[in-house]
C-alpha positions in Angstrom: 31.8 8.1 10.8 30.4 4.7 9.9 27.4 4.2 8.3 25.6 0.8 8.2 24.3 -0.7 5.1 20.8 -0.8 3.9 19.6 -3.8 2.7 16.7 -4.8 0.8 15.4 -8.7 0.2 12.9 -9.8 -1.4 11.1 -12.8 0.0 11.1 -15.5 -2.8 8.7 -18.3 -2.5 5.3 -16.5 -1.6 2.8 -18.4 -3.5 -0.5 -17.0 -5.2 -3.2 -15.5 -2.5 -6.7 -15.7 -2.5 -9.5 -14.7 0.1 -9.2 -15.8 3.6 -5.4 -17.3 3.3 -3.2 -16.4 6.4 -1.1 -14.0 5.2 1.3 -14.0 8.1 1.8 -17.9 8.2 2.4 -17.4 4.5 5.1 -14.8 5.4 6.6 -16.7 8.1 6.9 -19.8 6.3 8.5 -18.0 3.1 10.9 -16.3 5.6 12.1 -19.4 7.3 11.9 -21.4 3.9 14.6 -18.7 2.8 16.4 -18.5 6.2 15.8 -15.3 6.6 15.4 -14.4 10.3 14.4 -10.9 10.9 15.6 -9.0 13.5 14.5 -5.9 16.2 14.6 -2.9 13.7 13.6 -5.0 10.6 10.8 -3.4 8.0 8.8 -6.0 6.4 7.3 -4.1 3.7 3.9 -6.3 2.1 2.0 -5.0 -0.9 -1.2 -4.2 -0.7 -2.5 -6.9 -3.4 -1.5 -9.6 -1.4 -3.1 -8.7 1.8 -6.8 -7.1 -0.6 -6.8 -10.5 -1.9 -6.6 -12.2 1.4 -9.1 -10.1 3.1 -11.6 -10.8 0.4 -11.4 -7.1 -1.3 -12.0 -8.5 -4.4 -15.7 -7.6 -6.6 -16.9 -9.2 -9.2 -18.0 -6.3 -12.1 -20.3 -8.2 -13.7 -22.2 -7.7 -10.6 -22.1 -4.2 -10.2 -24.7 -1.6 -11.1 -23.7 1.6 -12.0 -26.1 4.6 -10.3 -27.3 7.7 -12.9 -24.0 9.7 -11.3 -21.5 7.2 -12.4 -23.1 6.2 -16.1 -22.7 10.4 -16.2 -19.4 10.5 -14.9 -17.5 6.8 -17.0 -19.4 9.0 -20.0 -16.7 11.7 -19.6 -13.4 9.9 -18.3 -14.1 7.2 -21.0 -14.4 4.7 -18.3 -16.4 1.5 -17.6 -19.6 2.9 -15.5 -19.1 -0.5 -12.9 -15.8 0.3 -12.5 -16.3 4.3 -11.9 -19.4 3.1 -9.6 -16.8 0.9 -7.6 -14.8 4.1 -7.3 -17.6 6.2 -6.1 -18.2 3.8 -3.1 -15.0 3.8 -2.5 -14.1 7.7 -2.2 -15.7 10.4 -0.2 -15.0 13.0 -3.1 -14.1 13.4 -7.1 -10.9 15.9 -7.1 -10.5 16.1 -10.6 -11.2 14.2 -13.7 -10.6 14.5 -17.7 -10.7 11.8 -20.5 -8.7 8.8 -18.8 -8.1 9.6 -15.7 -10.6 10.1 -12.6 -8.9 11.7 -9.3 -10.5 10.8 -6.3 -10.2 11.2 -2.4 -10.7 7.7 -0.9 -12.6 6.9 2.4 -9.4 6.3 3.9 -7.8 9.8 3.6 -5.3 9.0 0.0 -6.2 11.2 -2.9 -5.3 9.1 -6.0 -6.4 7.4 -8.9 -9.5 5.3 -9.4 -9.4 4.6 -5.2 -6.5 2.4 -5.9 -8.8 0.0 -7.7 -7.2 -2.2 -9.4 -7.2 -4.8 -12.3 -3.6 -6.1 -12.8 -2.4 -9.2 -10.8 -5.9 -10.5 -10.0 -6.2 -14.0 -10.6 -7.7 -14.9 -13.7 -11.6 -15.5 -13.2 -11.6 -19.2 -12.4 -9.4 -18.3 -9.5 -11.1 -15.2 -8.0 -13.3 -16.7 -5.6 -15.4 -19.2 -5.0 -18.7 -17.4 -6.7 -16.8 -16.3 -9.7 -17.5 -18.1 -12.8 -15.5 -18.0 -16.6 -17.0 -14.8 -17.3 -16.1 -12.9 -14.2 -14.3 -9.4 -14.2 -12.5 -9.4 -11.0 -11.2 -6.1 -9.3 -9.1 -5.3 -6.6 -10.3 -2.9 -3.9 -7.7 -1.8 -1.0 -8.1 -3.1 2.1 -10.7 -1.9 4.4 -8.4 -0.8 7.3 -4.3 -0.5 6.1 -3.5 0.5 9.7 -4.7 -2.3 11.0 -3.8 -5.1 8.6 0.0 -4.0 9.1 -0.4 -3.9 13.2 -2.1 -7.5 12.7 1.0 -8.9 10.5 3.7 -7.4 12.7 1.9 -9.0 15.5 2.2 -12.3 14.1 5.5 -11.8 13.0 7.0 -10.1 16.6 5.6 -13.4 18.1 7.0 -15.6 16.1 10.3 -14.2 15.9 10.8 -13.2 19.0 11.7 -9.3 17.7 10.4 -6.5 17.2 9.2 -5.0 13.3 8.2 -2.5 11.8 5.5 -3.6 9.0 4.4 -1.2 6.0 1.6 -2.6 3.4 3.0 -0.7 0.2 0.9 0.7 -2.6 2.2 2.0 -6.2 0.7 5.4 -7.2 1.1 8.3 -9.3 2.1 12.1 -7.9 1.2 15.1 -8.8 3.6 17.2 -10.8 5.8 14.0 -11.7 5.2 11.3 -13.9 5.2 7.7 -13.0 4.4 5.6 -10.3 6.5 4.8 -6.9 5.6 2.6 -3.8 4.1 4.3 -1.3 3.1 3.4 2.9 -1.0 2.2 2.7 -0.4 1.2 6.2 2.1 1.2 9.1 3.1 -0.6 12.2 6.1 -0.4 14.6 8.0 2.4 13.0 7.5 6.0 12.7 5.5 6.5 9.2 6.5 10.1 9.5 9.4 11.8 10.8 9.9 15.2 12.5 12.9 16.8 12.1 11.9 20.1 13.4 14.2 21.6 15.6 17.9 19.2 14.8 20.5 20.9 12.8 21.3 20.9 9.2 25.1 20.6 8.8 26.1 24.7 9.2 24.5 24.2 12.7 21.4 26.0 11.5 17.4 24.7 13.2 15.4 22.9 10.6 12.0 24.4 10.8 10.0 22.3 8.9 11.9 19.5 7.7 9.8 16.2 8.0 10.4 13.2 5.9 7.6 10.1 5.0 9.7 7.5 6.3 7.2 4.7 5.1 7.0 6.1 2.1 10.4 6.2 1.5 10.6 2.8 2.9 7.9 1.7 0.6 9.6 3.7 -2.8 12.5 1.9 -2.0 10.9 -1.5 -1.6 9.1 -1.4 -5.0 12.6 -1.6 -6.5 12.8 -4.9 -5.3 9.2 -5.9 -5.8 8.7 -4.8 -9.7 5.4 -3.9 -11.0 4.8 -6.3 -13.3 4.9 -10.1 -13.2 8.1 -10.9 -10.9 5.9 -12.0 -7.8 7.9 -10.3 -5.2 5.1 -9.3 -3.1 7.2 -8.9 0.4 10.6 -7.4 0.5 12.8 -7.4 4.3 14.7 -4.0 5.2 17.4 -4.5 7.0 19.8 -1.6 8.4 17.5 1.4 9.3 17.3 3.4 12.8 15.2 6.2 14.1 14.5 7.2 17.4 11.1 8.5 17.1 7.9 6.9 18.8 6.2 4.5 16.5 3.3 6.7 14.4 1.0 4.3 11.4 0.7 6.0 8.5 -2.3 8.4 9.4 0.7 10.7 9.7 1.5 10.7 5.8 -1.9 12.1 5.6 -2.3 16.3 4.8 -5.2 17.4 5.9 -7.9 18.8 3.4 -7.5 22.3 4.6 -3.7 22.5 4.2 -4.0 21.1 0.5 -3.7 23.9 -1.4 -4.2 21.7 -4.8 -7.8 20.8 -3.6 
């Protein structure tokens, strides 16, 4: 049996993004600038930062005020009460919290940390927007709709490559019961974020009966390899060499409902 490679390329040449840049003519001019032409079955996988930034997610602290419930709640994760007043908007409930770290569920369905707010890799505060001044404290916020922003990109992309993509906008977050962080699928577009397996055969011959893989996610985990997490600038990385045959599904999928969560 032969088994095509995987690749995974990072797109060099991306420059800095700020609020209301066009991400995709970015993208498109990086990829061609590398002559890198994608092709039908292609994953573009974006991080989330770049496309926040460019859909002006990002909030000043200093102009912030925290409500009684968040001055209570920084006072016992030894948090700033802006930044924990942030997270409140941003989440429809607390999960769990301790000294350091505040669990949350975010409006968007993800349970995780601080709503994915975010301080590192926002441009210093002369460079965070046009109302930010030398004593700003710019943070990141995800984007409003993740769904969307990758069905947008892969829209631009299809069109101007004449192919059809699959487009994930990647997030790095912590898991429960494992330490660390690993990319994971915000959004999805063009591929199935989650695959069913029930029903195929393992090798014996015997029916899987609840086998179901993230496919963005792993798409994203393996993407953040390439990407880093610090200061490499690597914010879009091509996959090359994957197949499926399942419909297309965003990443709503990846989501377990409240009342199968037996950790909540």
């Amino acid at each position: 049996m032969t088994v095509a490679p995987v690749t995974l390329t990072a797109v060099p040449g991306i420059p800095p993004i700020g609020p209301r840049d066009d991400v995709a003519a970015i993208l498109v001019a990086a990829l061609v600038a590398a002559a890198m032409t994608p092709a039908s079955g292609d994953v573009l996988v974006v991080a989330q930062k770049i496309v926040s930034k460019a859909e002006g997610r990002i909030v000043d602290l200093n102009g912030v005020t925290p409500s009684a419930r968040a001055r209570e709640l920084a006072a016992k994760v030894d948090k700033d009460p802006r930044l924990v007043e942030l997270i409140l908007r941003e989440s429809s409930e607390v999960v769990a919290h301790k000294p350091g770290v505040l669990v949350v569920a975010h409006k968007l369905g993800f349970v995780l940390a601080n709503a994915g707010i975010d301080r590192s890799n926002v441009a210093p505060p002369s460079d965070s927007g046009p109302d930010s001044g030398p004593d700003s404290e710019p943070v990141l916020l995800l984007p409003v709709d993740p769904n969307a922003s990758a069905a947008a990109l892969k829209a631009r992309l299809d069109d101007h490559f004449g192919a059809a993509l699959g487009v994930v906008v990647s997030d790095s977050v912590g898991r429960a019961w494992r330490n660390g962080i690993t990319g994971i699928a915000l959004g999805a577009a063009g591929l199935p974020a989650l695959r069913d397996l029930i029903g195929r055969t393992d090798l014996f011959g015997r029916r899987l009966e609840v086998t179901q893989t993230g496919f963005a996610d792993e798409i994203a985990g393996a993407a953040s390899l390439v990407m880093g997490q610090a200061d490499e600038g690597l914010p879009a990385v091509l996959v090359s060499g994957l197949s499926w045959r399942e419909p297309a599904a965003d990443a709503t999928a990846l989501l377990r409902p409240k009342d199968q969560d037996l950790f909540r």
